[in-house]
N, C-alpha and C positions, 0 to 999 in steps of 0.2 A: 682334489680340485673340483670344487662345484661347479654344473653346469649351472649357466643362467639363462632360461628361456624368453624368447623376443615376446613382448609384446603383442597383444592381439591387436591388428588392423583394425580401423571403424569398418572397413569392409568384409573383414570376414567375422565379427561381429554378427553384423546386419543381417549376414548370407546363413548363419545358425539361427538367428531367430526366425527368419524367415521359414526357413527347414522344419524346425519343429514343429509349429501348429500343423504345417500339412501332417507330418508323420500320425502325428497324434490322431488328427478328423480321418486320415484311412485306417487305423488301427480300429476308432469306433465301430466306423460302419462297417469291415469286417464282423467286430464282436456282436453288433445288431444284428446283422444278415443272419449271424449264424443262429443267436438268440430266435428271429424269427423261424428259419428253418426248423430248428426244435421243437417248437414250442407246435409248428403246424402238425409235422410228423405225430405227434401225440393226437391228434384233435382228428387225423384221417378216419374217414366212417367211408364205406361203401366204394374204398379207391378201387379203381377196374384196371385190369393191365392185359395190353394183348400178349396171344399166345399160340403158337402153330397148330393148337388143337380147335380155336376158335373156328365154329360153322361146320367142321369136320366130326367124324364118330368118335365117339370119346373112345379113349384107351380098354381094352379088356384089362380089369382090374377084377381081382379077388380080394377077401378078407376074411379073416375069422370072427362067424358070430359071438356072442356073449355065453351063449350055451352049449359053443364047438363046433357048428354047421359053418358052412360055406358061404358066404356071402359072395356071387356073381352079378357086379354090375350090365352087364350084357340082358340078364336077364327082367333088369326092369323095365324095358323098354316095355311102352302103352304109355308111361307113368311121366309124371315133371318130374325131377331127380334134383335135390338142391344136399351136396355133398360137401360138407364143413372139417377142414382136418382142423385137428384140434389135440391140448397136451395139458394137461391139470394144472401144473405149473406154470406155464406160461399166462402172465398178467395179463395180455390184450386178448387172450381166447376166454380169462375169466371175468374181463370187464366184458369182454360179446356174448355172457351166455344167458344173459336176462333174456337181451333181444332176441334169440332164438327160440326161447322158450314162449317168447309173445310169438314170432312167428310161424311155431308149430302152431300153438292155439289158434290163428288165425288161418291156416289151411285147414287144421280140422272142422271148424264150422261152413267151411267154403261146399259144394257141390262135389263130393269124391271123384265125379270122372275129370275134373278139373287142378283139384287141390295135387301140392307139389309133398312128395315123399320127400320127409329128412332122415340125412345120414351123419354120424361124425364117426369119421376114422379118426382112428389113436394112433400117433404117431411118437413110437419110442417112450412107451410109459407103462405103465402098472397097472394092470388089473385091479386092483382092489383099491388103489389110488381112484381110480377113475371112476370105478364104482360109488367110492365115498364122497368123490365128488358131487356129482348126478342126483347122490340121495339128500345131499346136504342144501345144495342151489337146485335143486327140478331139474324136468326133462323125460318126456318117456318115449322119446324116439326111439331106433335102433342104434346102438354103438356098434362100431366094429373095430376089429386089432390089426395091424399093419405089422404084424408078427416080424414080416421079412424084410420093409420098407418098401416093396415091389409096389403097392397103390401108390403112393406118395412120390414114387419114380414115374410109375407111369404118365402122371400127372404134373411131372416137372416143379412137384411143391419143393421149395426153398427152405420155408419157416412158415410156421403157425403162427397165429389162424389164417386160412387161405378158403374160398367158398367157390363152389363151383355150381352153375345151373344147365344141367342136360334136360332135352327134351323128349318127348314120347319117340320121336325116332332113333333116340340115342346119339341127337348128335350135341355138342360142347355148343353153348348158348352163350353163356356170361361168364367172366372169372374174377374175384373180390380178394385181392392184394390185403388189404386190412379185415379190423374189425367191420361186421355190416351190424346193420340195424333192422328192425323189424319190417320199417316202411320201405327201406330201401331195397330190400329182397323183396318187400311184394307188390313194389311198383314196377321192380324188374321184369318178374314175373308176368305182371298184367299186361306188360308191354310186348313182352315175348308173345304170349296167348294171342293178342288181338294180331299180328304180324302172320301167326300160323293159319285165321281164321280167313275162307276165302271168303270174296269180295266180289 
């Protein structure tokens, strides 16, 4: 025995067409929204995030130098400290390392009792990777190794690249969620300096 189904109503008809166009224009502007979210996500330069360390002493962190020594953040205190973690592989730490390399250059020509020391801690990589990296793209900063991952805890890094600016008293100054840029780290900077400077 076949079933035979009723007829559509002009009313319920009406009340499907009507249905659909909405469904569809929110479906859109979902897939926009999320299209732009992405697309900004990529384009982030110099994003700042607060952090419990913010204004406060930075963390007593260690590292291993490139030739075995100890590298003691404590001990740079005098100095601007602007400390970049960073990982070979990782895309957004190898799109940011021009700008770092401009913006060592442009500390080093600065006044040395001014100009800001750079660091990049390795986090979870290779020696000889990262070496080849540095020789490949520049850079004659100092590297260090985060052997145990204790810097990168102390400092509540997430994921690379992360950038941080301590100041001569050693306390937490700025924090750089993304990729930064050359001008953006050294308008930070400049900003910082005139703030310390009395008046």
């Amino acid at each position: 025995m076949s079933v035979v189904e009723a007829p559509e109503s002009p009313a319920e008809g009406r009340g499907r067409r009507r249905v659909a166009p909405i469904v569809v224009g929110v479906l859109a502007l979902v897939m926009i929204g999320l299209f732009v979210l992405l697309a900004g996500a990529g384009d982030a330069k110099n994003a700042t995030a607060n952090t419990r360390l913010l204004d406060r002493p930075a963390p007593e962190a260690t590292a291993r130098a490139a030739d075995g020594s100890t590298f003691d953040l404590a001990r740079r205190k005098g100095s601007w400290v602007v400390v970049n973690f960073f990982q070979s592989t990782c895309i957004p730490c190898q799109q940011e390392h021009p700008e770092l390399v401009a913006f060592a250059e442009q500390q080093q020509a600065l006044d040395p009792t001014i100009a800001a020391e750079l660091y990049t801690v390795v986090v979870d990589d290779a020696q000889d990777a990262v070496e080849r990296f540095f020789a490949e793209e520049g850079g004659d900063w100092p590297v260090l190794y985060d052997d145990d991952g204790g810097f990168a805890v102390a400092f509540g890094v997430a994921k690379v690249p992360e950038t941080w600016i301590i100041d001569p008293e050693g306390f937490v100054r700025a924090r750089f969620i993304s990729q930064v840029t050359a001008e953006g780290l050294g308008t930070t900077l400049q900003q910082l300096r005139e703030l310390r400077e009395p008046t």
